[in-house]
C-alpha positions as CSV (number, residue, x, y, z in Angstrom):
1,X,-6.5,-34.2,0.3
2,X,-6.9,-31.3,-2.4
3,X,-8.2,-33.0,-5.8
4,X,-8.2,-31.2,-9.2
5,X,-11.3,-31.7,-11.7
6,X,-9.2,-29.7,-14.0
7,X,-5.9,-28.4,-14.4
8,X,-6.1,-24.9,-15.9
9,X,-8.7,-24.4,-13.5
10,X,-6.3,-25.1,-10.8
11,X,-4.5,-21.8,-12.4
12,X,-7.6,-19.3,-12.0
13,X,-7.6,-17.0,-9.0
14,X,-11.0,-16.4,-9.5
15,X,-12.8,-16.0,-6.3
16,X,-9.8,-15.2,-4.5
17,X,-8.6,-12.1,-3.3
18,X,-4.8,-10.6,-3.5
19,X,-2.7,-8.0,-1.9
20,X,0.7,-7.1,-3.0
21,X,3.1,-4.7,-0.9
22,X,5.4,-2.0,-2.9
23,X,3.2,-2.6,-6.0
24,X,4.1,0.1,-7.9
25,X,7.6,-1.2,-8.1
26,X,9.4,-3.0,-11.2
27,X,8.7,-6.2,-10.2
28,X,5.7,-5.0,-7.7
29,X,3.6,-3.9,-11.6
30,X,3.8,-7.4,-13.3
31,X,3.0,-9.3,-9.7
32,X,-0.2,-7.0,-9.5
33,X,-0.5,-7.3,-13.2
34,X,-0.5,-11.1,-13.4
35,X,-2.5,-11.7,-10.0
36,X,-5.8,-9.3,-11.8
37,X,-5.2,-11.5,-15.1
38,X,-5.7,-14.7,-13.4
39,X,-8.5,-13.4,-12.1
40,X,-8.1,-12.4,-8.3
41,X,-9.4,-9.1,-6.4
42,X,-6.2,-7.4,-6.6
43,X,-5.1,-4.8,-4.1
44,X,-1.4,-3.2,-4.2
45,X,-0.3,-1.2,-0.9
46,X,1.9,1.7,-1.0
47,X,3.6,4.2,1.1
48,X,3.0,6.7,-0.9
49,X,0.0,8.3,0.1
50,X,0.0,11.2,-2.6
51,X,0.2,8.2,-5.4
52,X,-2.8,5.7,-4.6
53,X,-5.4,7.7,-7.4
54,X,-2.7,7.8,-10.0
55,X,-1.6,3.4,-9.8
56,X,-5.3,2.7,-10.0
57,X,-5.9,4.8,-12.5
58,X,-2.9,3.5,-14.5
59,X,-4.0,-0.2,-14.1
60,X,-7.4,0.2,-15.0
61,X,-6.3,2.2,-18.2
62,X,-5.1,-1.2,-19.1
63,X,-7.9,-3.5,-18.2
64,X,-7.2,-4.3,-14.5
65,X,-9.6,-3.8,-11.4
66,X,-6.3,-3.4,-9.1
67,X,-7.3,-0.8,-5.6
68,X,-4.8,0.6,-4.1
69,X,-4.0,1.1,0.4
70,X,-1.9,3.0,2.0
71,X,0.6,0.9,4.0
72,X,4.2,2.3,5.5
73,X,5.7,-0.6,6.6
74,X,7.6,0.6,9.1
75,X,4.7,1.8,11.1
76,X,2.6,-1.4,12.7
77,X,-0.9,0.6,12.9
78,X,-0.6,1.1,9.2
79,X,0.0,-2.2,8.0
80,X,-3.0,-3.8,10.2
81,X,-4.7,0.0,8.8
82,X,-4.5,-1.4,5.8
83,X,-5.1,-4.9,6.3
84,X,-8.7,-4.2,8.3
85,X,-9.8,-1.9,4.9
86,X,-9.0,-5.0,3.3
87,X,-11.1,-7.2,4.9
88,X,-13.8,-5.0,5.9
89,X,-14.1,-4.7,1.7
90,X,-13.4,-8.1,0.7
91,X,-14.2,-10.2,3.8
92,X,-11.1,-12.5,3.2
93,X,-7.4,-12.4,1.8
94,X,-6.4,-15.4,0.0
95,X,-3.0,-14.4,-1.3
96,X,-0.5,-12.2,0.6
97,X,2.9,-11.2,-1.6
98,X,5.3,-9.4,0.5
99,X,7.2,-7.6,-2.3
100,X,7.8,-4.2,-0.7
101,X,11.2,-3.7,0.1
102,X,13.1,-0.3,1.3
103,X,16.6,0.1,0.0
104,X,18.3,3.2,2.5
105,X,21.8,2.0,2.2
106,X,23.7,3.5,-1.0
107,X,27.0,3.8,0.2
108,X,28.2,-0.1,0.6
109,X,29.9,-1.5,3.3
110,X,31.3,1.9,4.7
111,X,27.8,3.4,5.1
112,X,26.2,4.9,8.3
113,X,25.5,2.4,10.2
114,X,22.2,3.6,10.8
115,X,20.7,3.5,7.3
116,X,21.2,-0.7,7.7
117,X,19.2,-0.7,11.1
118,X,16.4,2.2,9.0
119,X,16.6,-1.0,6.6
120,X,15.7,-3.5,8.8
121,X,12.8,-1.8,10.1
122,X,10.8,-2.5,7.0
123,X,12.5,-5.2,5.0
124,X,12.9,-7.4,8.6
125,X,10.2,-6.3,11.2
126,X,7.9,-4.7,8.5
127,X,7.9,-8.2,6.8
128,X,7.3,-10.2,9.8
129,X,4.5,-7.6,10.8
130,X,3.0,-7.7,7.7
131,X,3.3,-11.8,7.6
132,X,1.8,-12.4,10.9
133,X,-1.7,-9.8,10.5
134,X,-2.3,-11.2,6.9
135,X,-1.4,-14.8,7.6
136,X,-3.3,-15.0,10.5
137,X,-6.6,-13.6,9.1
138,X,-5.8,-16.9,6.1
139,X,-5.8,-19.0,9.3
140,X,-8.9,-18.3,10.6
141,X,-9.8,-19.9,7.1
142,X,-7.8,-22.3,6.7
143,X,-6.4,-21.2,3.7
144,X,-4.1,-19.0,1.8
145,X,-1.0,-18.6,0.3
146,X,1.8,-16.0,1.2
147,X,4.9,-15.4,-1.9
148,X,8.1,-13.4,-0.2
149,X,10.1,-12.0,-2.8
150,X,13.5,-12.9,-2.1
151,X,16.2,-12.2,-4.8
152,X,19.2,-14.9,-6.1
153,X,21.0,-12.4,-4.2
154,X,19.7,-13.8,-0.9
155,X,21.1,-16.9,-2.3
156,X,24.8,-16.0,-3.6
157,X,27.5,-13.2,-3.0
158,X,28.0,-10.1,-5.0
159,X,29.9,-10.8,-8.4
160,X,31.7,-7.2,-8.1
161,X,33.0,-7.4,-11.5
162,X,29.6,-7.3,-12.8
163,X,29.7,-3.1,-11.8
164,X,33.3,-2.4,-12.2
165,X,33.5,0.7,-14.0
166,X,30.0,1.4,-13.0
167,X,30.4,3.3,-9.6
168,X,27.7,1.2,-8.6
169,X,27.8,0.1,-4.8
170,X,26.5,-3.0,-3.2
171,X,25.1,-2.7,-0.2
172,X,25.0,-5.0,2.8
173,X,22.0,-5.0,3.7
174,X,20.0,-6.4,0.8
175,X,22.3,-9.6,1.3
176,X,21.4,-9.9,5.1
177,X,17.6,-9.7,4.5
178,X,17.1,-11.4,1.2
179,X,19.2,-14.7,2.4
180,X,16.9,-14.0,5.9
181,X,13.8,-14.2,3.6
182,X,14.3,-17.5,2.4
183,X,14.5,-19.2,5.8
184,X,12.0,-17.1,6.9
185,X,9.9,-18.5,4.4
186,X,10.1,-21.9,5.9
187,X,9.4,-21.0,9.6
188,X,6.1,-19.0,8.3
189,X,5.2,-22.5,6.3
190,X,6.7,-24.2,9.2
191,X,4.1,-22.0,11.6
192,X,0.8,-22.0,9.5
193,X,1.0,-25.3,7.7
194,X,-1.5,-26.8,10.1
195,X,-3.6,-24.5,9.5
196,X,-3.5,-25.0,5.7
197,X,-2.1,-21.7,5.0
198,X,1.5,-22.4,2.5
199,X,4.5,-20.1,2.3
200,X,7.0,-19.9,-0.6
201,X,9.4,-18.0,-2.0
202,X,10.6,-16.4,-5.3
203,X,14.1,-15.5,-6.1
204,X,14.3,-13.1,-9.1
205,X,17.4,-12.6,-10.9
206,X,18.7,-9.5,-12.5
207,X,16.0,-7.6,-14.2
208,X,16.5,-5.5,-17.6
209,X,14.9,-1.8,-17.9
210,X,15.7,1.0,-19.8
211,X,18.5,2.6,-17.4
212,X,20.3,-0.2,-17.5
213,X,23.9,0.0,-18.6
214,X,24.7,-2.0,-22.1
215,X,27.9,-3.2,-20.4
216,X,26.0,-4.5,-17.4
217,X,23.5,-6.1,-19.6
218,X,26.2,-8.4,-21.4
219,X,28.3,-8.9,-18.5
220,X,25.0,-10.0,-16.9
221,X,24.2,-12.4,-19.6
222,X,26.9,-13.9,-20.1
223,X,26.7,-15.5,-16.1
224,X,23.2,-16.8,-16.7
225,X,22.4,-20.5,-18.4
226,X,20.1,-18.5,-20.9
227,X,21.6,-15.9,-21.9
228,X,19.6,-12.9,-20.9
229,X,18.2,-10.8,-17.9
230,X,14.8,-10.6,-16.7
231,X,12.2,-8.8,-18.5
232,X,8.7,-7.2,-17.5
233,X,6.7,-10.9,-17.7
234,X,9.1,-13.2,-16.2
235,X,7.4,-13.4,-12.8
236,X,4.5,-13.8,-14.1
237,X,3.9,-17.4,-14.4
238,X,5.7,-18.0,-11.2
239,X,3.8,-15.6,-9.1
240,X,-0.1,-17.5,-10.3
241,X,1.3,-20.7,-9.9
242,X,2.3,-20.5,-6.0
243,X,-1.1,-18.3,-5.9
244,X,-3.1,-20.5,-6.8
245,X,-4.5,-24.5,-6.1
246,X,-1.9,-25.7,-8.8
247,X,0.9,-25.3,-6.4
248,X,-1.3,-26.7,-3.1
249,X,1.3,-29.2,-2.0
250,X,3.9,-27.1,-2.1
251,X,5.1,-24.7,0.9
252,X,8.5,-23.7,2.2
253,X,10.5,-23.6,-1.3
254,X,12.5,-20.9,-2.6
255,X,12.1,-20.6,-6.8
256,X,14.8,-19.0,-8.4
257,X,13.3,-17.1,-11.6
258,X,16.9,-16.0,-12.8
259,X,17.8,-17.3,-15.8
260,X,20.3,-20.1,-14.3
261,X,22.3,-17.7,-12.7
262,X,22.1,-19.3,-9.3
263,X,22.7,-22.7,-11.2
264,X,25.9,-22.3,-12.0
């Protein structure tokens, strides 16, 4: 039984040590970003080779120790590549977040149907590669804690007259693998539970940048219980409680971080 002294200890990762796949993406940045804050030895992997240098360099301008691997998830020697570095570095992985996730399908449902099998390669088999090297090495401790990052979208269907107008497509195969995620993440907790290792998932809603159309926004906002889209900090919390002791008795649940969309 897992007692705490003190509860916002419970919250430090301090001691532990991280890794985040596709960390460079928009959600990817404030995973890393809140993982080095609480504390953790934070590594993001990334399948661009050329870009390591230039995302450590850009988190340590802003106060955070994060390295960065090489990792193509759609090659099996490079994710345990990248998981040996790892450990040969750190000695131990405490926190696994499989955030990567490769979108090849632009075209909607009359795409080639190749680009939804290229998809599968890395958002199924990558993820279940990537699961089973880092997991395993938690086993052998008898600890750790692996986040999927699923999306409400694994959750619901497509609300198509959110993009009318738009010329946006939605595509297939983020449905098939997201909603996959989520049960996923209870045969992983299912699988390492007895060896004290937990599994959870987080299910982001729609998430505000920049690019983002001003119709979309208030279409978008109007669907949720709160009113808004995500911003650059909403994962944040999320993300260092399922990381860290606070959430110990917790494994195989999906957390929708989408305003209330999925509430509805």
């Amino acid at each position: 039984m897992n007692t705490v002294a003190n509860i916002m200890e419970a919250f430090s990762l301090l001691g532990k040590v991280a890794v985040v796949t596709g960390g460079a993406g928009k959600y990817g940045r404030q995973i890393v970003k809140a993982l080095a804050e609480a504390g953790a030895s934070t590594w993001l992997t990334s399948s661009r080779q050329d870009q390591l240098e230039l995302l450590e360099r850009e988190f340590h301008e802003t106060g955070h120790a994060v390295k960065a691997v090489y990792m193509d998830l759609s090659d099996e020697s490079s994710i345990h590549a990248a998981k040996d570095r790892i450990v040969q570095e750190e000695g131990q992985v405490d926190v696994l977040v499989n955030n990567a996730v490769a979108r090849p399908m632009k075209n909607g449902w009359e795409e080639e149907s190749f680009k939804f099998a290229e998809s599968m390669k890395v958002n199924a088999t990558g993820l279940f590669i990537a699961t089973r090297a880092f997991g395993n090495r938690m086993a052998e401790r008898q600890s750790g804690s692996i986040i999927n990052i699923g999306s409400m979208y694994g959750m619901v269907g497509p609300d198509t007259t959110l993009y009318e107008g738009l010329g946006t497509k939605v595509n297939p195969d983020y449905f098939f693998h997201k909603a996959g995620m989520i049960n996923f993440t209870r045969y992983v907790a299912s699988h390492y539970g007895p060896e004290g290792v937990r599994c959870n998932c987080v299910s982001p809603g729609g998430y505000w940048t920049k690019m983002t159309p001003d119709i979309f926004t208030e279409r978008y906002k109007k669907r949720t219980l709160l009113g808004r889209m995500a911003g650059d900090t909403d994962l944040m919390g999320a993300i260092v409680f399922l990381a860290s002791e606070a959430s110990s008795y917790i494994t195989g649940a999906n957390l929708p971080v989408d305003g209330g969309y999925t509430a509805k």
